[in-house]
C-alpha positions in Angstrom: -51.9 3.9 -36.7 -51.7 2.9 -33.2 -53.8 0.0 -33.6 -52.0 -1.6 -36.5 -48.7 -0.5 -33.9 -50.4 -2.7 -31.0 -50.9 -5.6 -33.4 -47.5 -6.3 -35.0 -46.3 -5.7 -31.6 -48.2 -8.1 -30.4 -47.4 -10.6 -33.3 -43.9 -10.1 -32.8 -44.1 -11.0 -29.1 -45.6 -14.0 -30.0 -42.7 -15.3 -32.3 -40.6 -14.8 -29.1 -42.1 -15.9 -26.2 -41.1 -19.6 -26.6 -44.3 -21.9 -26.8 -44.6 -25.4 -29.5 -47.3 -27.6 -30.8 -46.9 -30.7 -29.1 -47.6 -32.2 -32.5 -44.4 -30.8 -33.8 -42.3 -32.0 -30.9 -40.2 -34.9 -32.0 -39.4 -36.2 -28.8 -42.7 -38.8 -27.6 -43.5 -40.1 -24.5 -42.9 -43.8 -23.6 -45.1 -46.3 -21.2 -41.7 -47.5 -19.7 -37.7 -46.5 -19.6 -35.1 -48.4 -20.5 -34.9 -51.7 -17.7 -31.6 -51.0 -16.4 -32.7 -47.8 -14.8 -33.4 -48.2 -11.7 -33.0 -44.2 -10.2 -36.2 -42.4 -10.0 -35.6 -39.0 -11.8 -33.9 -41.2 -15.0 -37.0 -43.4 -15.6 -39.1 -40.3 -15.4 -37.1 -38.0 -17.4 -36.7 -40.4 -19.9 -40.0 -41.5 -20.4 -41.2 -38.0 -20.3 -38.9 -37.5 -23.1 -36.9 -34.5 -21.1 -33.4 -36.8 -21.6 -31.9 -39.7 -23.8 -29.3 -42.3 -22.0 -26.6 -42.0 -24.8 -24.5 -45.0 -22.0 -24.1 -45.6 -18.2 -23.8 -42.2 -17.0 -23.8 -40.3 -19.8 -27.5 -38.5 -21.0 -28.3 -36.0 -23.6 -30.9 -33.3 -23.1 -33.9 -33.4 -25.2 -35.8 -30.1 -26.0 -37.9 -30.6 -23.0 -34.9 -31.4 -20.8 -32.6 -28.4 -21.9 -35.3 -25.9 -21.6 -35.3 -26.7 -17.8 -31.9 -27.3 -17.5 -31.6 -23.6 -18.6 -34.0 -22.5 -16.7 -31.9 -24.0 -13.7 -29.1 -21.9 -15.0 -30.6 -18.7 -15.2 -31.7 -19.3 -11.4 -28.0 -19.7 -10.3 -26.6 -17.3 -12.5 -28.7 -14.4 -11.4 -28.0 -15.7 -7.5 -24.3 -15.9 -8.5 -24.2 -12.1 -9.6 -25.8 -11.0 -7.2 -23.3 -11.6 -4.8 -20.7 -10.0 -7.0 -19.5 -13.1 -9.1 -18.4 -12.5 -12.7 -18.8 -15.6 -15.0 -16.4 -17.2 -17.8 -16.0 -20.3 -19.6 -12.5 -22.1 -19.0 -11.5 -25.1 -21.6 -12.5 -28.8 -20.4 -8.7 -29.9 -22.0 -6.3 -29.9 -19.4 -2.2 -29.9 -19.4 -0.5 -31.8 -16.7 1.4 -28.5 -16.4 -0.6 -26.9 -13.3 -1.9 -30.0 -11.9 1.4 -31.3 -11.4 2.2 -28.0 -9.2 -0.3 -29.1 -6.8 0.1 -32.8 -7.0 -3.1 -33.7 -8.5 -2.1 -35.0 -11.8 -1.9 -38.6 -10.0 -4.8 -40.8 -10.7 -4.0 -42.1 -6.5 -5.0 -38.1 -5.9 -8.2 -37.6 -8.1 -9.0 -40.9 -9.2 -11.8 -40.2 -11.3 -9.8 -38.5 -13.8 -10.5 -38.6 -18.0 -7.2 -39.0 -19.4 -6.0 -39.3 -23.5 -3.0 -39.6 -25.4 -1.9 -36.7 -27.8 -1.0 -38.1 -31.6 2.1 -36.3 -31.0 2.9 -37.0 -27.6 2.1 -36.1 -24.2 -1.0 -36.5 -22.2 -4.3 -34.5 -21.5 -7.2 -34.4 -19.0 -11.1 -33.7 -19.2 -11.7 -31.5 -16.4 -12.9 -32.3 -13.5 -12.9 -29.2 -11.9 -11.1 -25.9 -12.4 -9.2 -24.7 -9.2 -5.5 -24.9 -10.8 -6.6 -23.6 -14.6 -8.2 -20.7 -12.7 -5.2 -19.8 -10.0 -2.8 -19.9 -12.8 -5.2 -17.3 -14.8 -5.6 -15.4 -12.0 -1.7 -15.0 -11.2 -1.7 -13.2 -14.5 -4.3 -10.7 -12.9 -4.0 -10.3 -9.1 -1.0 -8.8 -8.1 -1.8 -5.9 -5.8 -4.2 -6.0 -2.4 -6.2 -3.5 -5.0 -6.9 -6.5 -7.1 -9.2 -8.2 -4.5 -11.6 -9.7 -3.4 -12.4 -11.5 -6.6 -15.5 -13.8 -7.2 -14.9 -15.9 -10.3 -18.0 -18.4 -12.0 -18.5 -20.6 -15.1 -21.3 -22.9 -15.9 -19.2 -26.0 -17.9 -19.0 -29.6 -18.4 -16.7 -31.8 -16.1 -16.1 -35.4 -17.2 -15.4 -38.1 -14.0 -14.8 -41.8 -14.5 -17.2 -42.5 -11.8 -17.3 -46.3 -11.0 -20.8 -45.5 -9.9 -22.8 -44.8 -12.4 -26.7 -45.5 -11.5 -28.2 -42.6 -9.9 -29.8 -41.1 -13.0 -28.4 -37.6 -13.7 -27.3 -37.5 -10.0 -24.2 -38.8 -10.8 -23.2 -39.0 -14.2 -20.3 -38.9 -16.0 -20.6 -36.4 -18.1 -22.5 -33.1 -16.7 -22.7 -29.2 -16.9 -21.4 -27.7 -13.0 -21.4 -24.1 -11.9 -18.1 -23.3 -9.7 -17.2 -20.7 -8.3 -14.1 -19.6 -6.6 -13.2 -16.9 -4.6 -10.1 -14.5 -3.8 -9.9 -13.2 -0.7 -6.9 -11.3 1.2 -7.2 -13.1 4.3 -9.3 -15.4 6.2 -11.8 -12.9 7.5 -12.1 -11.6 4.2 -12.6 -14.9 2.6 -15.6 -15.8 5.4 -17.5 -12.9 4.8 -17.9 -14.6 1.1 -18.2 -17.9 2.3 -21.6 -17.0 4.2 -22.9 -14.7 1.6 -22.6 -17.8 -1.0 -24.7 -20.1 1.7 -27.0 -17.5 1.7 -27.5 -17.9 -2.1 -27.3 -21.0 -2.4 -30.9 -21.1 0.4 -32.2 -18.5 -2.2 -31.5 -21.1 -4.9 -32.6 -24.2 -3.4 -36.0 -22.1 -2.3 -36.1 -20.9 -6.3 -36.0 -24.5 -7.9 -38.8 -25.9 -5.1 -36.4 -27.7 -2.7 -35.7 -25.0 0.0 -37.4 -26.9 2.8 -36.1 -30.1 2.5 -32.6 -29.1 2.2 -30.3 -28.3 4.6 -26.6 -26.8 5.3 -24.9 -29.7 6.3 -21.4 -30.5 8.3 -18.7 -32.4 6.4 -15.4 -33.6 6.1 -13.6 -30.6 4.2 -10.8 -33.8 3.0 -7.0 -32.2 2.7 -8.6 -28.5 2.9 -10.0 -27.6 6.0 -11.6 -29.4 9.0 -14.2 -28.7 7.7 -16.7 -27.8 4.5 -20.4 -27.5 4.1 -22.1 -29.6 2.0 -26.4 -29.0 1.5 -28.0 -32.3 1.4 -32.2 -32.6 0.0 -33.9 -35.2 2.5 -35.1 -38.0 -0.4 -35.5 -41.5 0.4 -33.3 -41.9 -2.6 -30.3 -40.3 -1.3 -26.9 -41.9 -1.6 -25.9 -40.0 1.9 -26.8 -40.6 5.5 -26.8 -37.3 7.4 -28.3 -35.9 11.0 -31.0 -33.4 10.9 -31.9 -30.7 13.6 -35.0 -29.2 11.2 -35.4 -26.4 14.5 -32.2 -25.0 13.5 -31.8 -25.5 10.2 -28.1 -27.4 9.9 -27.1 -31.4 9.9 -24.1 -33.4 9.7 -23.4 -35.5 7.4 -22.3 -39.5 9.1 -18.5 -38.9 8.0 -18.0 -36.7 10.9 -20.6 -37.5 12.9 -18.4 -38.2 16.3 -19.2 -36.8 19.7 -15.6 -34.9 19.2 -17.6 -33.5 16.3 -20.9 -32.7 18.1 -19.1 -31.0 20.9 -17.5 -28.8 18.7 -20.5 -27.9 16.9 -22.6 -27.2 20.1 -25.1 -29.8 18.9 -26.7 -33.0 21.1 -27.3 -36.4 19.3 -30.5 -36.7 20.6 -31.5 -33.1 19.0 -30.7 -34.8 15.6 -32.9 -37.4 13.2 -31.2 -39.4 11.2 -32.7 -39.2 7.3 -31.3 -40.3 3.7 -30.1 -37.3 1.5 -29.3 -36.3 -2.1 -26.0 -33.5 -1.9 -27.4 -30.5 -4.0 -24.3 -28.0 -3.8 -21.2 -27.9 -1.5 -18.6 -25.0 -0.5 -14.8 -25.9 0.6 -12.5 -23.2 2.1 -9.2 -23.7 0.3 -6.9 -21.8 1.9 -3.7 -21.2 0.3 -3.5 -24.9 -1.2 -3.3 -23.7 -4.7 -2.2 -20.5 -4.1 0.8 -21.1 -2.8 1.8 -24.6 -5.7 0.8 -21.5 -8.1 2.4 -18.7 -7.1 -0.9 -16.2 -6.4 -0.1 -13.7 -3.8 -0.7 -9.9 -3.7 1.4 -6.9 -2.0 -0.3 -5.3 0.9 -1.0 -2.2 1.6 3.1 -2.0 3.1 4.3 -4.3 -0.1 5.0 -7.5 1.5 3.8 -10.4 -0.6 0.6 -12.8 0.9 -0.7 -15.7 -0.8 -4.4 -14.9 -1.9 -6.9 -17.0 0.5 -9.2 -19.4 -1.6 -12.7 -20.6 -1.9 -14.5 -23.0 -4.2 -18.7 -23.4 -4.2 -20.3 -26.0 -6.6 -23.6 -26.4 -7.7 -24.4 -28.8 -10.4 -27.5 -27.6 -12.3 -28.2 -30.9 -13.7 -28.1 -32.8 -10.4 -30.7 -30.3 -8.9 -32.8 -31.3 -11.8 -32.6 -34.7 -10.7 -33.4 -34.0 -7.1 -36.6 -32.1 -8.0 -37.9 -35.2 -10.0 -36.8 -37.5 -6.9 -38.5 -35.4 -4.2 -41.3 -34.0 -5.9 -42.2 -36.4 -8.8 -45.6 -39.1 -8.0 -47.2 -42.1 -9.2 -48.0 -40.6 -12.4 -44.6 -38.5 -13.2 -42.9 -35.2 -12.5 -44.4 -32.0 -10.8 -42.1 -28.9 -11.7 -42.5 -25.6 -10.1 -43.0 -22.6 -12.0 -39.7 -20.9 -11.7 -38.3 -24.0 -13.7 -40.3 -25.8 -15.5 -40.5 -26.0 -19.2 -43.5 -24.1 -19.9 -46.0 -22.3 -17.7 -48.8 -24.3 -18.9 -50.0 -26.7 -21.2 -53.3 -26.2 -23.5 -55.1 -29.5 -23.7 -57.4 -29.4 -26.8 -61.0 -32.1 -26.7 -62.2 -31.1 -29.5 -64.6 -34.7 -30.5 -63.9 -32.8 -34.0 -65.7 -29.7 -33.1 -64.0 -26.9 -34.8 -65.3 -24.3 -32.4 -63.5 -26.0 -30.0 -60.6 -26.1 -31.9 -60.9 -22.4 -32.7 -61.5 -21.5 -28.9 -58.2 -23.5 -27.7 -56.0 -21.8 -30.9 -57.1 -18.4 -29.3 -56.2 -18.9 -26.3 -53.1 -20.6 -27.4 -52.2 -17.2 -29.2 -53.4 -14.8 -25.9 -51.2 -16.6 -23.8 -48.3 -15.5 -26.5 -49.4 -11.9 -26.4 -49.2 -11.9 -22.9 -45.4 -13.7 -22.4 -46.8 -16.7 -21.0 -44.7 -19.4 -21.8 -47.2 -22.8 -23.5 -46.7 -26.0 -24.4 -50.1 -26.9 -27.4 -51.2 -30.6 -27.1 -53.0 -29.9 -30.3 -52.7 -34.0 -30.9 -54.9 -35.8 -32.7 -55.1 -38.5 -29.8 -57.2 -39.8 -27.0 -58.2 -37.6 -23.8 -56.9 -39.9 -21.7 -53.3 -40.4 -23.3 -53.4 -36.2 -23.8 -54.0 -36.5 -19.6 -51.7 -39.2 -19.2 -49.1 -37.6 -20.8 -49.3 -34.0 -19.5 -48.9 -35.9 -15.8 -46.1 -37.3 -17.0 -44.3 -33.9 -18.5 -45.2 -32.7 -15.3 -46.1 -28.8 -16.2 -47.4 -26.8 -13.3 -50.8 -25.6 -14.8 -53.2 -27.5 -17.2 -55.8 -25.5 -19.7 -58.5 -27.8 -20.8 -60.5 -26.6 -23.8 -63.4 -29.0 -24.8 -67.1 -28.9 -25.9 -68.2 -28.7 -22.6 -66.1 -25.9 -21.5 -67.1 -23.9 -24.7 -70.4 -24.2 -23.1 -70.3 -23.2 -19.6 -67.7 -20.3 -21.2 -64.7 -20.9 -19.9 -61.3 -22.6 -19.5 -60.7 -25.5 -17.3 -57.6 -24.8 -15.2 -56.0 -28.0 -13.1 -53.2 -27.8 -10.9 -50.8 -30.2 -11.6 -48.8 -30.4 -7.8 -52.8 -30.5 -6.1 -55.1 -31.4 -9.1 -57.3 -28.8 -8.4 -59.6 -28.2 -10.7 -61.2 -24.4 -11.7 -63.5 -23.0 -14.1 -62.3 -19.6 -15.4 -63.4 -17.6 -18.0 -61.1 -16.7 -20.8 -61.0 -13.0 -19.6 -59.3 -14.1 -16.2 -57.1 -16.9 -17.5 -53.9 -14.6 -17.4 -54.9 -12.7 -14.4 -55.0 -16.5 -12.7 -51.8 -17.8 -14.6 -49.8 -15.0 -13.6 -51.6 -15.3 -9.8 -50.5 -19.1 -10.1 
C-alpha cells in the first residue's frame, strides 16, 4: 500500500535527520563563564554550553559544539575535493627520524613542540604539523612525472605548547587543523594550485558567514619563500595588525609592511586602512625544502631526476568557529549562519499548560523531521523568558514559537535570530519559508 509505504518512509526519515528535545540535552546553559576567560567566542561558547575548558588552551566539544564543528568540516572538505584533494589521516606520534632530515627536531626551530619520553627509550613528538611524515610517505609513491600533481588533505589534531594561551579556541593547545599539501613538478605547476586553493578558501570563508570581512593578506613566508598568504577576518579582537585596501580585496599584514614591500606589491599606503584581524587560514609555497632533506623527486619526461615542488594550506576548523562567534556574536550571545549552525531552527513551546498547544508544537516538531529540517525542541518545562534567553544565547538562525496565542491566529511565529524579525506563518508555509530562509 502506497500510503502505509509514504509513512514508514516518512518515520524512518525522522529517526535520521538529527533533531533532540532540549529537555534531554545534558549540556545547560550558564548566566556567566568561567572568570579567567576573557576572549569573546570562549565566554560564549561556554555558556552556551557548545564547549567545556578541560585547562588553559585545551577545550572539549559538547554536543552542541561538535555538531558545528562538523558542520565546519563538511564545508572544507567538500571545498578541498573539489579542487582535486584526496583526504587521509596521518598519526599525531612523531619519530625524530624525518624531522631530523630537515632540521626541525630542535626545540630553537619549532619551539612549540610536545615532546615525551619512551619507557624504553627514545623520544617522541605530538604533531604539530605534517610536512615531513607526509614527504617521506609520498617518496614511497611519487617516482615518475606520471605520478603528479598530487593534492594531499587530512582533518587531525596538532598539539603546540603555546605560551599564549588566552584567545578562546583561537589559539589553543590542543585543536583539529585541515592541511593540505601539494606536489607539483615545477613552479608553474605548483602556482596554478596555489591560486585554485585561494579561491577555495574565499568559497569557504563566504560558506561559514565571514567572506566579507576577510581578506587575502601579504606575509612573511619565514625560511620558505618571500613570501606567503595569510587571510586575516577584520574583528576588534584580532591578535594581528594588518593594512586593508577593501577596493581590491588584498592587505598586508604589519610584518612586512615596508615601502620596499609596497613597491613591490604595486600598492600606496595611503590606499590602505589599518584594522585588527583574526588569521582564519594561511598558504606557504615550500619549494623543495622538504623535498630535497627527504629525498622526493620524480624522472621527467627525458629521466632526469627533479625534486617535487611543495605546497602547504592550513585551515583550522575550530579557529573559524571562534572567529564567527567574535565577529558575529551580540549582547545577548552567538548568531550562526545556516550553513553551520547546529540546527536549522529551534521550536519554542508556551504552552501555560495547554495541551493543544503542546500537541500543535509536537506536530510541527515531527513535520520539520519529515521534511529533513534539522530542530533543536525546547520542550522545557521553564519560563518564556529563560526559553528566549537561552535560544539568544545558542544562537540558532531561525526561532518557531508555538503558544496559545499563535494556536489562535493559526500559525507559527517565526523570528530571525541575526535581525529579530518577527513573522506570522501558517503551519502550511513553515517549510516553504525555512527552506526560503
Amino acid at each position: 500500500d502506497f500510503a502505509i509505504a509514504t509513512e514508514l518512509i516518512h518515520s524512518l526519515l525522522s529517526y535520521t535527520i538529527a533533531r533532540m528535545r532540549q529537555s534531554q540535552l545534558f549540556t545547560k546553559t550558564r548566566k556567566s563563564a568561567p572568570k579567567d576567560e576573557v576572549a569573546k567566542n570562549a565566554q560564549l561558547l561556554i555558556r552556551a554550553g557548545y564547549i567545556h575548558k578541560e585547562m588553559a588552551g585545551v577545550y572539549s566539544y559538547l554536543p552542541l559544539g561538535l555538531r558545528v564543528l562538523n558542520n565546519i568540516v563538511r564545508v572544507i572538505r567538500e571545498e578541498m575535493n573539489a579542487i582535486g584533494g584526496q583526504e587521509i589521516t596521518l598519526s599525531a606520534l612523531q619519530s625524530p627520524a624525518a624531522w631530523k632530515k630537515t632540521d626541525r627536531w630542535r626545540d630553537d626551530a619549532i619551539d612549540v613542540w610536545f615532546k615525551t619520553a619512551l619507557k624504553g627509550g627514545g623520544e617522541l613528538g605530538l604533531a604539530t604539523t605534517h610536512e615531513e611524515p607526509l614527504t617521506a610517505v609520498m617518496t614511497e609513491y611519487i617516482s615518475s612525472y606520471k605520478d603528479l600533481p598530487r593534492y594531499v588533505y587530512q582533518f587531525q589534531t596538532k598539539f603546540r605548547n603555546e605560551p599564549r594561551a588566552k584567545s578562546g579556541i583561537l589559539r589553543s593547545r590542543e585543536f583539529v587543523m585541515k592541511d593540505l599539501y601539494s606536489f607539483s613538478r615545477n613552479e608553474a605547476e605548483f602556482r596554478e594550485f596555489y591560486e585554485k586553493c585561494a579561491g577555495a578558501y574565499k568559497k569557504i570563508f563566504d560558506r561559514v558567514g565571514i567572506g566579507e570581512g576577510t581578506f587575502r593578506t601579504f606575509s612573511s613566508g619565514g625560511t620558505f619563500s618571500r613570501f606567503s598568504d595569510e587571510f586575516q577576518t577584520i574583528c576588534e579582537s584580532g591578535e594581528d595588525t594588518i593594512y586593508v585596501n577593501k577596493e581590491k580585496g588584498i592587505a598586508v599584514n604589519k610584518e612586512v609592511y615596508t615601502d620596499e614591500v609596497l613597491a613591490e606589491l604595486g600598492i600606496r599606503k595611503e590606499e590602505l586602512t589599518e584594522a585588527k584581524a583574526i588569521e582564519v587560514g594561511n598558504i606557504f609555497p615550500l619549494g623543495t625544502r622538504f623535498s630535497d632533506a627527504l629525498g622526493l623527486s620524480y624522472r621527467d619526461d627525458k629521466g632526469v631526476a627533479t625534486p617535487v615542488v611543495m605546497g602547504s594550506y592550513g585551515i583550522g576548523p575550530g579557529r573559524l568557529m571562534g572567529t564567527v562567534v567574535e565577529v558575529l556574536g551580540d549582547e545577548k550571545g552567538i548568531i550562526w549562519p545556516k550553513e553551520i549552525a547546529p540546527f536549522q531552527a529551534h521550536v519554542i513551546l508556551i504552552s501555560g499548560g495547554n495541551k493543544d498547544v503542546v500537541a500543535e508544537a509536537d506536530n510541527l516538531y515531527n513535520l520539520l523531521a519529515e521534511h529533513g529540517i534539522e530542530t533543536l525542541y525546547d520542550d522545557r518545562d521553564v519560563r518564556a523568558g529563560e526559553k528566549f534567553a537561552d535560544s539568544d544565547l545558542i544562537g540558532i538562525p531561525t526561532r518557531l514559537v508555538v503558544s496559545e496565542k499563535t494556536l489562535s491566529e493559526g500559525g507559527v511565529e517565526v523570528i530571525s535570530r541575526k535581525t529579530g524579525g518577527t513573522t506570522l506563518v501558517s503551519e502550511s508555509a513553515i517549510i516553504q519559508t525555512l527552506v526560503e530562509k
